[in-house]
N, C-alpha and C positions, 0 to 999 in steps of 0.2 A: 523546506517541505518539498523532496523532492517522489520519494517511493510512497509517502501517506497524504494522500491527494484530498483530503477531509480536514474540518474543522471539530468535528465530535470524534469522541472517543478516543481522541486520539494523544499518546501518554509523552510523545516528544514536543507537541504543543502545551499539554498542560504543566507540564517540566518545564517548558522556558517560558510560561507564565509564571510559575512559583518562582522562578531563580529574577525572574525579572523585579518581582512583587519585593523579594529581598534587597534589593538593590535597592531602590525606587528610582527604578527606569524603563522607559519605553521597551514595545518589544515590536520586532520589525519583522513580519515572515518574507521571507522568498524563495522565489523557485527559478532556474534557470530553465531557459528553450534555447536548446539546441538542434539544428536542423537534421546530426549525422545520425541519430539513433539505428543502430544498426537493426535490419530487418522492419522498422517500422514504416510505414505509410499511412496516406492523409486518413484516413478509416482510425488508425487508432491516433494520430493525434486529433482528430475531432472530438474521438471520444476523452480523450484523455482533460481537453484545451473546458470542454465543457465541464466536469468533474474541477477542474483547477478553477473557475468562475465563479462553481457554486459554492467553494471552498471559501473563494475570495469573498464573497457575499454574506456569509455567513460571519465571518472572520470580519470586516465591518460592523456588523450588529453586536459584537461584542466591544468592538471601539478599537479593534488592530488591526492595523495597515498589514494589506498583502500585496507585494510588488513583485509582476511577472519580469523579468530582464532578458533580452536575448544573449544568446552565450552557453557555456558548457556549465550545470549545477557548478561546479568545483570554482571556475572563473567567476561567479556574481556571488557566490558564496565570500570569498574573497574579496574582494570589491566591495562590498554591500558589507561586508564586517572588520573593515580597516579599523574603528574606530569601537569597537564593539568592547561589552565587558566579557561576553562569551557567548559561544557560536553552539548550538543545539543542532545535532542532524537527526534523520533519522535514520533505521538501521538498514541496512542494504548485504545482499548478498551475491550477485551477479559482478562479472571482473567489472563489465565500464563502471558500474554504481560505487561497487566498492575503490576503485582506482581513485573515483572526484574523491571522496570522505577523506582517502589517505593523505588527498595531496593539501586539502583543508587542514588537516590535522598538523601534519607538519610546518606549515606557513603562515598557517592563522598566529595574530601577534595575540591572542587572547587564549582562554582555556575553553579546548573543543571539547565537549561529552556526546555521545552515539546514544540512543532511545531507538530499543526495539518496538512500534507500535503494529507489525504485521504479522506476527507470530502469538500466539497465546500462550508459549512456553518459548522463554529467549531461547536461543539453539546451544550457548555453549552451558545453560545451567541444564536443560535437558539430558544433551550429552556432549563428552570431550572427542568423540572420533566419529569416524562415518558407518552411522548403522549400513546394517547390508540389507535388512529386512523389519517392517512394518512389527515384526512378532518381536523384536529387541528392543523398538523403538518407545511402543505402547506401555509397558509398565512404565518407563520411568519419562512420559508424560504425564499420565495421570498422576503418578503421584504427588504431581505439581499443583493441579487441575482445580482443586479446590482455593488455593493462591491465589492464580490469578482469573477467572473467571469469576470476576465480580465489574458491579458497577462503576461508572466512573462518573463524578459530579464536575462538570467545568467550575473552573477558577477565575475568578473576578477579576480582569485586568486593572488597575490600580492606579497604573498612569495609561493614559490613551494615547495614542501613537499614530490617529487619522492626518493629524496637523503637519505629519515628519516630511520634508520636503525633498522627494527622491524622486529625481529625473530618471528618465530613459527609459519608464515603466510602457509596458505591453499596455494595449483598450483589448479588453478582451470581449465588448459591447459589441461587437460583430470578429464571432470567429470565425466566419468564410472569409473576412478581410485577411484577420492574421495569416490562415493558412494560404494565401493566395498570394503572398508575400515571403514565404519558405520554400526552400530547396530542399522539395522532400517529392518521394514518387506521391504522383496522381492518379494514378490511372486505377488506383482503390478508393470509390465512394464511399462517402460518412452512410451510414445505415439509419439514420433519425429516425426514420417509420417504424422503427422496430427497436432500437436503442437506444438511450440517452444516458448520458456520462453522469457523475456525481451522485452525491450523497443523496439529494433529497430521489432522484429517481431509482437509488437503490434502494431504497425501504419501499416504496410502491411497488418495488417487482418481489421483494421478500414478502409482503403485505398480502401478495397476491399465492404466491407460492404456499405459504402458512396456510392460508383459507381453504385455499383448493387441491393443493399437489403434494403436502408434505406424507399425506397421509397416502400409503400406498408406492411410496418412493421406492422401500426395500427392495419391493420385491421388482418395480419396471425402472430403474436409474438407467436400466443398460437397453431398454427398448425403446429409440428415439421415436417409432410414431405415438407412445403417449404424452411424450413432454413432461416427466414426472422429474423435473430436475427446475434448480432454483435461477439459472442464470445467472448465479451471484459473482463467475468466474472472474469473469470482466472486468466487476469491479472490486474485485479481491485485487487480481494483479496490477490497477493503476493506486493500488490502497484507498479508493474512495469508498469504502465500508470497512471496519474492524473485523478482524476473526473471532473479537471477543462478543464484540457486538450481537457480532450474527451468531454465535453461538449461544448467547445466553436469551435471544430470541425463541430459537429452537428448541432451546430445554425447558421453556414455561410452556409450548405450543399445547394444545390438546390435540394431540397427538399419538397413534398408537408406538407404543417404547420401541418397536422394532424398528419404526422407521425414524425418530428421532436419534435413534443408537447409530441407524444405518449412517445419517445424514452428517452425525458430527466425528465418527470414523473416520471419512473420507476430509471433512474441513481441515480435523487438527491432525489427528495422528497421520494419514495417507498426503495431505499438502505438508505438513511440518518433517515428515518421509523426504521430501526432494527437497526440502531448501535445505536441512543436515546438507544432502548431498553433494547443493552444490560448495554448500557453506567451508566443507572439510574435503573438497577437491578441487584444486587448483586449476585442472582442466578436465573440469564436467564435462566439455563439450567434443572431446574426443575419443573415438574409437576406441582408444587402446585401455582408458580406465573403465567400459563398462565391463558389468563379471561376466565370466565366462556362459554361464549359463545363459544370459543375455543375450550374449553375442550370437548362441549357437540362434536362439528363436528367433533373432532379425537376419539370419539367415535363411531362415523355413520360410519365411514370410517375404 
C-alpha cells in the first residue's frame, strides 16, 4: 500500500482481501519509508506519515495487520513477501513508483497483480496512447463512467492477521519521533493548523466543501480570494481519498449541475488528462517531449 494511503475504497485492498479469503490465509499490508523521495520534505511526509496511521488504524478495526518498514516500497515489498502466496500493489504511474512494482514483479517468488485504486477509468482501458488534449480524452472516459463509478462494500477479512509476528515495524504513535529520525530536508514545516493527512480528515474537508463551496465553484475555481475549491488535491495525490469516492460524492450533492459538471471535469477527465501523460511517456519530465504549442507559452511566460 504504497500510492493508496486509505483503507476504504480502496480496490487493491479489497482484491487482496478476496484473494486472501480464497486461500484461507492471512493478509499482511505494507508500506515501505524511504528517506530519498525526490523533491519531498518533512511537510509532506507528515502529511503523508499521518494519512498512512489513519490507514493503519483503520486497517486494525477490520482485524489486518498494517506494517510501516523502513526501506525503499520495492525492498519491504520483497522482504515482507518471501513467503507469501501473492503480492497485491497498487497502480502507479511516476518512473521511481513504477521502477519498485517492476522490480517486485520480476523477483517476487510468488504471483504479483498491479490494482489501479487512483484512477476511475484504469488508463490503459481508457486509452492505448497519449492523448494530446482533454477534447480526445472525454468521450472515451465516460463511456466507461457508468462502470465504474459505483459503490464499493468492504470484504470481511476471514482469517485475522493482528497476531502475525513482524519485527522491524515503524510506532507511528508519535510521527514527530519518526520524522526526527529521517534524512529528509526540514527546513519545511508540517502545516497541522491548517492540514491534516488521511482519510477520516478528508471527508471533513469534502463535508465542508459540499455544504458550502460546491455551489458556485464554476464560475470562482480560478478566483483564489473566494476559496471556492475542495482541497481534496492533497489527498488525492498521497491516495488517501478515492477519485471514485469523491466523485460519487459530488454527483448525489444538491448542487447546481453546472457546478458539479464543473467540479468532476477537472477530477476525472482534466486529472486522468496528465496521468495518460505521464503513463505513455517515458520522460514526462523533460523539455523536449512537451508539444510545441507548449513550449512556445512557457516561453511568453
Amino acid at each position: 500500500m504504497q500510492s493508496s494511503q486509505r483503507a476504504e475504497h480502496n480496490h487493491a485492498l479489497e482484491y487482496a482481501v478476496q484473494k486472501a479469503n480464497e486461500v484461507e490465509q492471512p493478509l499482511l499490508v505494507a508500506f515501505g519509508l524511504t528517506d530519498d523521495y525526490p523533491s519531498a520534505n518533512q511537510r509532506h511526509y507528515a502529511f503523508m506519515l499521518e494519512g498512512v496511521r489513519d490507514a493503519q488504524e483503520s486497517l486494525e478495526g477490520r482485524g489486518i495487520k498494517f506494517v510501516v518498514q523502513k526501506g525503499t516500497p520495492d525492498e519491504v515489498a520483497l522482504r515482507l513477501g518471501q513467503n507469501a502466496s501473492m503480492i497485491v500493489s497498487d497502480g502507479a504511474y511516476l518512473r521511481p513508483e513504477r521502477s519498485w512494482r517492476q522490480r517486485v514483479a520480476e523477483e517476487a517468488g510468488c504471483h504479483v497483480v498491479r490494482v489501479e485504486p487512483n484512477v476511475v477509468v484504469p488508463v490503459e482501458l481508457a486509452s492505448d496512447k497519449r492523448e494530446t488534449t482533454a477534447r480526445t480524452l472525454r468521450p472515451k472516459i465516460r463511456r466507461h463512467l457508468d462502470e465504474f463509478l459505483v459503490e464499493m462494500t468492504p470484504t470481511e477479512i476471514e482469517k485475522g492477521s493482528l497476531g502475525l509476528g513482524i519485527e522491524g515495524g515503524i510506532d507511528l504513535s508519535d510521527i514527530d519521533a519518526v520524522l526526527g529520525g529521517m534524512s529528509i530536508d526540514k527546513s519545511v514545516e508540517p502545516l497541522r493548523h491548517l492540514y491534516t493527512g488521511g482519510l477520516t480528515a478528508a471527508k471533513e474537508k469534502l463535508a465542508e466543501f459540499i455544504e458550502n463551496k460546491l455551489n458556485g465553484c464554476a464560475g470562482h475555481r480560478n478566483q483564489p480570494h473566494t476559496d471556492h475549491v475542495s482541497h481534496m488535491s492533497k489527498y488525492l495525490h498521497f491516495g488517501q481519498i478515492s477519485p471514485v469516492y469523491l466523485a460519487l460524492r459530488i454527483r448525489e450533492a444538491s448542487a447546481l449541475q453546472e457546478d458539479v459538471e464543473t467540479y468532476l471535469e477537472e477530477l476525472i477527465v482534466r486529472r486522468e488528462l496528465t496521468i495518460n501523460f505521464c503513463f505513455y511517456t517515458p520522460d514526462y519530465d523533460s523539455f523536449s517531449c512537451i508539444p510545441d504549442w507548449a513550449k512556445q507559452t512557457l516561453r511568453e511566460h
